[in-house]
N, C-alpha and C positions, 0 to 999 in steps of 0.2 A: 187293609181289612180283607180276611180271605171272601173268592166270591163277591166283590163289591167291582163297579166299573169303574174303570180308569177315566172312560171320556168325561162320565157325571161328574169325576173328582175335579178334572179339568174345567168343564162348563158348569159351575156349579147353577147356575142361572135356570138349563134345562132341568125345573124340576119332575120326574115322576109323577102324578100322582095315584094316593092309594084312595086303591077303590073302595078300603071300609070308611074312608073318613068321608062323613056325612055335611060336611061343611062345601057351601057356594065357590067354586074357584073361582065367581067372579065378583067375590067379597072378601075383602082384604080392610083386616083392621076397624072392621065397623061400616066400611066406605065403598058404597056399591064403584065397581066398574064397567064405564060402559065399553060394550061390546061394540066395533066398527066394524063391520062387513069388507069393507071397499080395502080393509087393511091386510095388506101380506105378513103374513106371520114369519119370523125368522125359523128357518130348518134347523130341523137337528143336528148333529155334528155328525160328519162322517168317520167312519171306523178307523181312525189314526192305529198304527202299527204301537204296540206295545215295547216298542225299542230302549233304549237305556236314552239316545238324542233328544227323546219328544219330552224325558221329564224335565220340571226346572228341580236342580238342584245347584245348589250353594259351590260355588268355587273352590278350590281345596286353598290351603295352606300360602302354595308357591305362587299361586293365581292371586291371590289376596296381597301378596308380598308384591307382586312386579307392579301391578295396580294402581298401590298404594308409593311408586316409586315416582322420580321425577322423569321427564319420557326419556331425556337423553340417558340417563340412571339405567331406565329399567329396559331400553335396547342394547347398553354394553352389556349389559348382565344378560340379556337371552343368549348373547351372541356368546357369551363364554360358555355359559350353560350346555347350548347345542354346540359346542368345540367337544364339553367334556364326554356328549354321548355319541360324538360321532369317533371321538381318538382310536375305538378299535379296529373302526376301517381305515384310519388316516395309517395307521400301523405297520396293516399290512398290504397298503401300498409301499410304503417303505421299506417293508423287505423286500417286495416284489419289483422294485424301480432299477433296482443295480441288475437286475437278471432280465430285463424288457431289452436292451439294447441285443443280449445273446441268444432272443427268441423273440424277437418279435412276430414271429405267425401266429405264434402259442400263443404268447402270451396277450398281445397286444390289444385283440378285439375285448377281453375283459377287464383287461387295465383302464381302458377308455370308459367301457360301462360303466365300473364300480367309480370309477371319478365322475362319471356324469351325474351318478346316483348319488354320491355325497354332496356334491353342490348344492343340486335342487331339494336334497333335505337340510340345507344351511340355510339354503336362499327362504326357502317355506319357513322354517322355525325359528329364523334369527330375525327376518325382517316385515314380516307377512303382521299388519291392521287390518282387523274387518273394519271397512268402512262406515257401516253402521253404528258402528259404537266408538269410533273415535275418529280425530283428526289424521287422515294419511302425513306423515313426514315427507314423504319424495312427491311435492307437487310442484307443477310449472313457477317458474319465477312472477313474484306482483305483476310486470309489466305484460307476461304473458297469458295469467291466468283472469287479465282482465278483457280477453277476447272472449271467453264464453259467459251466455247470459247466463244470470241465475236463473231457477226455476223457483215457481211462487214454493210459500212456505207448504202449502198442501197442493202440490198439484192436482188435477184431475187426470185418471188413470181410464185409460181401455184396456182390460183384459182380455183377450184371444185366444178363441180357442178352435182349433178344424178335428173333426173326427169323422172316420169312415168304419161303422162298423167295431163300435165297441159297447154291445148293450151289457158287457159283465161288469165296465169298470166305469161308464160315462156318466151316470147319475153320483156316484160318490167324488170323480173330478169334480161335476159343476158345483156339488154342494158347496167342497173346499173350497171353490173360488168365492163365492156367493159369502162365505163364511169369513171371508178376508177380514182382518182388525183396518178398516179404512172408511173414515168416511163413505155412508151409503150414497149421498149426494155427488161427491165425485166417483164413482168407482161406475164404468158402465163395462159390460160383462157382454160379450157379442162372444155365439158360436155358432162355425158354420157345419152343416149337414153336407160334405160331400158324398152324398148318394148311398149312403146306406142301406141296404138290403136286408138288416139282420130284426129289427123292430127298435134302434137305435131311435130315429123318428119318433116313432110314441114316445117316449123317455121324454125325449128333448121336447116335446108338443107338454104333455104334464110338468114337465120342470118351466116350462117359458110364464105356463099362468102361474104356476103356484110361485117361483124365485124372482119373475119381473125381470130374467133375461132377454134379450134379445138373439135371437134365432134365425142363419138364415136357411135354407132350403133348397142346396142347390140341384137342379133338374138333370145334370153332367155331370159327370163325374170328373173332376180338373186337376185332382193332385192338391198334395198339400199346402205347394207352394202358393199355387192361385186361389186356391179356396183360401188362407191367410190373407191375402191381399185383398181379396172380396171383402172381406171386416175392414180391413183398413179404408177400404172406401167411406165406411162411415163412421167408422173412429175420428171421435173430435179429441180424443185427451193431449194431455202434453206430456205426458208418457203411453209408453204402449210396450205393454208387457205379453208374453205367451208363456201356454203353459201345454203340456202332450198330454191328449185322451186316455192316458192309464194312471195318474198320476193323482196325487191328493199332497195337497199342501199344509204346513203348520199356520193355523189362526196370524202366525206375525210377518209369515217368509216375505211375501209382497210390500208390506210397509217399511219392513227393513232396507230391500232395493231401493224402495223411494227414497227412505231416506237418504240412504251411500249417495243418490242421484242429488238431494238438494242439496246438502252438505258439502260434495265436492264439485261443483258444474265443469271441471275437466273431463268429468265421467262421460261417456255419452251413453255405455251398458254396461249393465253387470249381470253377473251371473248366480242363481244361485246352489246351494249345496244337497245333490241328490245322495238317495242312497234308495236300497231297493227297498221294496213294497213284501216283497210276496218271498221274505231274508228264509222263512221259515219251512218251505216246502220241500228244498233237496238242497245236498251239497252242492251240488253248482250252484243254486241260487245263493248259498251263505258265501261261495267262495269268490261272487259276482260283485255283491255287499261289501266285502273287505278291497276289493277292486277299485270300486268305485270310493271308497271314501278317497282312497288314496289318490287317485284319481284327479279330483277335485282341493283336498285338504294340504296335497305334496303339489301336485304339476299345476293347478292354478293358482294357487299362493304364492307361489311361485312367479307365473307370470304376472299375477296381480301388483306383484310389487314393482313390475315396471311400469304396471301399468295398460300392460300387451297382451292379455288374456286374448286366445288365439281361438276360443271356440267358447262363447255362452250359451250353454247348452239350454236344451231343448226343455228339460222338466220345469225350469224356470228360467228366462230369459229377458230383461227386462232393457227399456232403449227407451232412451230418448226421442224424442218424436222429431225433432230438428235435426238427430243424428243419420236417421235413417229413411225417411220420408222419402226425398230423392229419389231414394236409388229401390223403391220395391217393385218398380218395373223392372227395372234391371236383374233382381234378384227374380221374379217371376217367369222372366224371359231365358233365362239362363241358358247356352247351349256351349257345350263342350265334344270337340273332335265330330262336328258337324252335325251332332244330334240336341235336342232339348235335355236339361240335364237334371232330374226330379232328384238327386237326392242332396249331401249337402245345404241342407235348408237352416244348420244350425251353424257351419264354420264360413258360407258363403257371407250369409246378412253379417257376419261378424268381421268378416272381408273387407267390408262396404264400409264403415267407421272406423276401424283399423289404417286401413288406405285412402280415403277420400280425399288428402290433403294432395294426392298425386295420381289419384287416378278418376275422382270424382266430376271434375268435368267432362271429361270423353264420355262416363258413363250417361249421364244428364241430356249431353247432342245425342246419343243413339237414341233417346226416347224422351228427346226436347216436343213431341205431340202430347205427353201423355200428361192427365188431369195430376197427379204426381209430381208432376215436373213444374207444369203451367202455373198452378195454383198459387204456387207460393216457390223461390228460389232461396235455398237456405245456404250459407254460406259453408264452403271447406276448411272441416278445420279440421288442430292435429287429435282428434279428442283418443282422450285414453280408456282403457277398459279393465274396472276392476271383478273382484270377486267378494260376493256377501258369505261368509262359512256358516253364520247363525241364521240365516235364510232358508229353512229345512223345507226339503218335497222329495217325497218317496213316489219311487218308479218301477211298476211291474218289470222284471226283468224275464227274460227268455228262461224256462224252467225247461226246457228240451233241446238235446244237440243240435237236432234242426235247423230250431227258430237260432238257437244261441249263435251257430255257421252264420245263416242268412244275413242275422244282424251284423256280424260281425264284417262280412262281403259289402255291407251295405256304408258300414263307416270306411271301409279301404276306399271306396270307390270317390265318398266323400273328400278322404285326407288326397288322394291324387289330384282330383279338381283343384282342390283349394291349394294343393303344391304350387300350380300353374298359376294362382291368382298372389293369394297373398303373399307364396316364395319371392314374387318379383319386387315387390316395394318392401319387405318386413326387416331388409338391412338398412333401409332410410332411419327405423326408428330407434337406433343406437346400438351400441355391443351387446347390453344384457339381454332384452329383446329379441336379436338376431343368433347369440351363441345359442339360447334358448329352441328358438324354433329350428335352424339350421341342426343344431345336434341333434332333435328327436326326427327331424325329417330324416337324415343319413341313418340313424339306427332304425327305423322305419325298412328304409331302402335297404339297407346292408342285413335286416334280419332274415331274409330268404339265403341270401347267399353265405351267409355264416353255419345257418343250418346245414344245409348242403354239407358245406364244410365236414363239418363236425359231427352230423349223424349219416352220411354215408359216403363221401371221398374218404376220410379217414379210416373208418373199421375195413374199408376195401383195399386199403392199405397198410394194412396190419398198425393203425395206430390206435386200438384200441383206448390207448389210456387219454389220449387228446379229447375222445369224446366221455370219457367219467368226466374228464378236468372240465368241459364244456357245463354238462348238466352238473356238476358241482356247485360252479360258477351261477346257475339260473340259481339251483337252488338257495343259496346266498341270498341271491339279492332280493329273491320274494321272500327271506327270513327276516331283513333288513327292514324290507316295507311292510311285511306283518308287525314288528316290532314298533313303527310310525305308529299304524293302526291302533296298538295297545295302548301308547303312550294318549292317544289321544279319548282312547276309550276303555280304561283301565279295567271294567268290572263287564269286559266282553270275549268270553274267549273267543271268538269267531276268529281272529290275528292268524291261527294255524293252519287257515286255509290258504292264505295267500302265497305259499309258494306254489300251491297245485295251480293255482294262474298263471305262475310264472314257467311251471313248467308246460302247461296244455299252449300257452304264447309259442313258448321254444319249439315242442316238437309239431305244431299244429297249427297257429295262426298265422306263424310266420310266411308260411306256405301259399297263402289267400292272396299277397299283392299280385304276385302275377298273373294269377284266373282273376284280379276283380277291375285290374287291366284291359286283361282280352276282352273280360265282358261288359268296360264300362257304359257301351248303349244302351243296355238292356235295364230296365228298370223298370216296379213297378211300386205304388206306393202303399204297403199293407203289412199291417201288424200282427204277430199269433206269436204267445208263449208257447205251448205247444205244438 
């Protein structure tokens, strides 16, 4: 209906009312009701993004078909399915394979690419289960899957949250969380106040009476990582989930986590499925958006399906409390190349339950003092890490070059630390795992030096055409992963931005490892779109 709201359509429950209708709104049916004082009223719903993700709408045809299949059925069939859409790049690799031996400088850095890029869209589309809505196929065997406990059928939940200085977006996070579909009796909601300057505090002081959050206040300003652990001090749940100060969640994404968590107890964390918030304010923000599904929907589906998801991100993050308990000193205490190391807050803790089976005790003696440690000793285990795709939260993204650089400096400096950690043990946890991590690490590393390459050894070599053939090649493959994007979100044209990422990557992020190298001391914890 034109003009009509989307959220009331959603929460049909919040009703309006109008102010000519002359009847008691606290008489219903005849039957007075009594008013409680002492009682917190549910909040409104906050301003969910008008996205094509947030509506329910009905499955199509081919969704309905595999569904309705039997599982081993309806995995041969994805798996031919994504054969038949990926044949025109298996294609022309095939032309291109006989000519890779009589050029391999040319050719070779994108032969590798575009095969790396077809797997991980096999591995995503053919084999990838949201945990939430079904049985994973690839789980530990009986005798091994009977080392992790189960968790109760509704666990109790601590949500988490640290912000410093977000009064534009932090009242609409807490509502979302506050508005979770979860038992209200278990779900307890702690956020901490590092030191905010901006009137963030007021907010957080009227949301604590009005929601029945818990709030802490801190006096120092400590960084992310310790103002988290400050909550967890008095986090009693037996999950313990986060979520980041710009972000607003769908009414199910949290319940969904839990579930994937009761369902498979190999899980220790999952992750769930961001896209941006703020899609609609500039072509960088749309071309962020198409980024980030991919992001999550291609490269964590991916490792989902071993199990190794190598970064639960930060919009929603959710962990088991036996998973990760241990080691939040360790993850607080963090120092790399002899400094404290404040960033990586989202691929470290991911470190920490990825590897614990081998690296979990040495972490425990460093800080066998701490109440963490003492309390309670939870045993090392191999736990796996999956990914929720139907678990939606939207995250303001950088809407200025700026902020968009900063950030960008701030996850390089991340993915290096975490090189040193979880690069050490992540061939323990088999082939797919390791070719996985190991390949995007080297294309990581090798993307500086390729550019080199190809935007200025070459033209100062008169090989101009090496470098079309280069940016050819980008453009390709951000047409490839817009194409994912489409398939997965058919009635969005935003698809056509995603090679402009793949080119601003090529001529321009690539650039960042080495400055975020030099500068990995320096770090400070703060957020700005613009």
């Amino acid at each position: 209906m034109p003009g009509s709201d989307p959220l009331v359509e959603q929460f049909p429950s919040n009703r309006r009312l109008d102010p000519q209708d002359s009847r008691d709104p606290l008489q219903s049916g005849g039957t007075t009701l009594t008013f409680d004082p002492t009682r917190v009223t549910r909040p409104a719903p906050p301003p969910l993004p008008v996205l094509r993700s947030t509506r329910k709408t009905e499955p199509g045809f081919l969704r309905r078909g595999l569904d309705s299949m039997h599982p081993a059925l309806r995995h041969g069939t994805r798996r031919v399915l994504t054969l038949i859409c990926l044949l025109p790049l298996l294609l022309i690799l095939a032309r291109e394979a006989p000519r890779l031996a009589q050029s391999p400088l040319v050719l070779g850095y994108g032969f590798t690419v575009l095969t790396g890029t077809i797997a991980m869209l096999y591995i995503a589309y053919s084999r990838y289960d949201d945990p939430s809505e079904r049985t994973l196929r690839k789980r530990p065997k009986q005798n091994k899957l009977a080392d992790f406990p189960a968790l109760p059928p509704r666990p109790k939940v601590s949500f988490l949250l640290a912000v410093k200085d977000e009064i534009d977006y932090i009242e609409a996070c807490v509502r979302s969380m506050a508005l979770c579909e979860y038992d209200e009796d278990l779900l307890q909601i702690i956020v901490v106040d590092d030191m905010s300057e901006d009137g963030t505090r007021d907010v957080l002081r009227r949301l604590e009476t009005e929601l029945g959050i818990t709030v802490l206040y801190l006096e120092k300003n400590l960084g992310k990582k310790y103002a988290l652990v400050k909550a967890c001090e008095i986090a009693d749940g037996d999950v313990i989930a986060f979520t980041d100060s710009d972000c607003i969640l769908a009414p199910d994404a949290l319940s969904r986590c839990v579930r994937a968590l009761v369902d498979h107890p190999e899980l220790g964390a999952v992750s769930g499925h961001a896209r941006a918030l703020n899609v609609t304010r500039t072509v960088f923000t749309k071309a962020q958006d198409v980024w980030y599904e991919g992001q999550f929907r291609v490269a964590k589906a991916a490792e989902s399906t071993f199990g190794s998801v190598t970064c639960v991100s930060g919009p929603l993050a959710v962990f088991r409390r036996d998973a990760i308990y241990n080691y939040l000193p360790a993850w607080a205490g963090d120092r790399f190349m002899g400094a404290p190391f404040r960033f990586a807050t989202d691929r470290q803790l991911t470190g920490y339950v990825l590897g614990q089976r081998w690296r979990g005790k040495k972490l425990k003696r460093q800080y066998a003092d701490s109440p963490f440690v003492t309390e309670r000793d939870y045993p090392e285990r191999a736990w796996r890490i999956g990914y929720v795709q139907s678990a939606k939260v939207w995250t303001n993204v950088p809407e200025s070059f700026r902020s968009f650089m900063k950030q960008q400096i701030r996850w390089k400096k991340s993915f290096i630390r975490n090189l040193f950690f979880t690069g050490s043990f992540m061939w323990r946890r088999g082939f797919g795992p390791a070719a996985l991590y190991y390949g995007h690490a080297l294309w990581v590393v090798a993307a500086p030096i390729m550019a080199f390459r190809h935007l200025v050894w070459a033209p100062m070599h008169g090989m101009a055409f090496l470098t079309l053939l280069y940016l050819c090649g980008v453009i390709l493959k951000g047409f490839v992963w817009g194409l994912a994007f489409k398939v997965d979100n058919p009635n969005d044209g935003r698809w056509r931005y995603r090679p402009l990422m793949s080119l601003l990557s090529a001529l321009l992020l690539a650039w960042l490892l080495p400055y975020s190298f030099a500068t990995i001391r320096r770090g400070v914890w703060a957020r700005s779109l613009t």
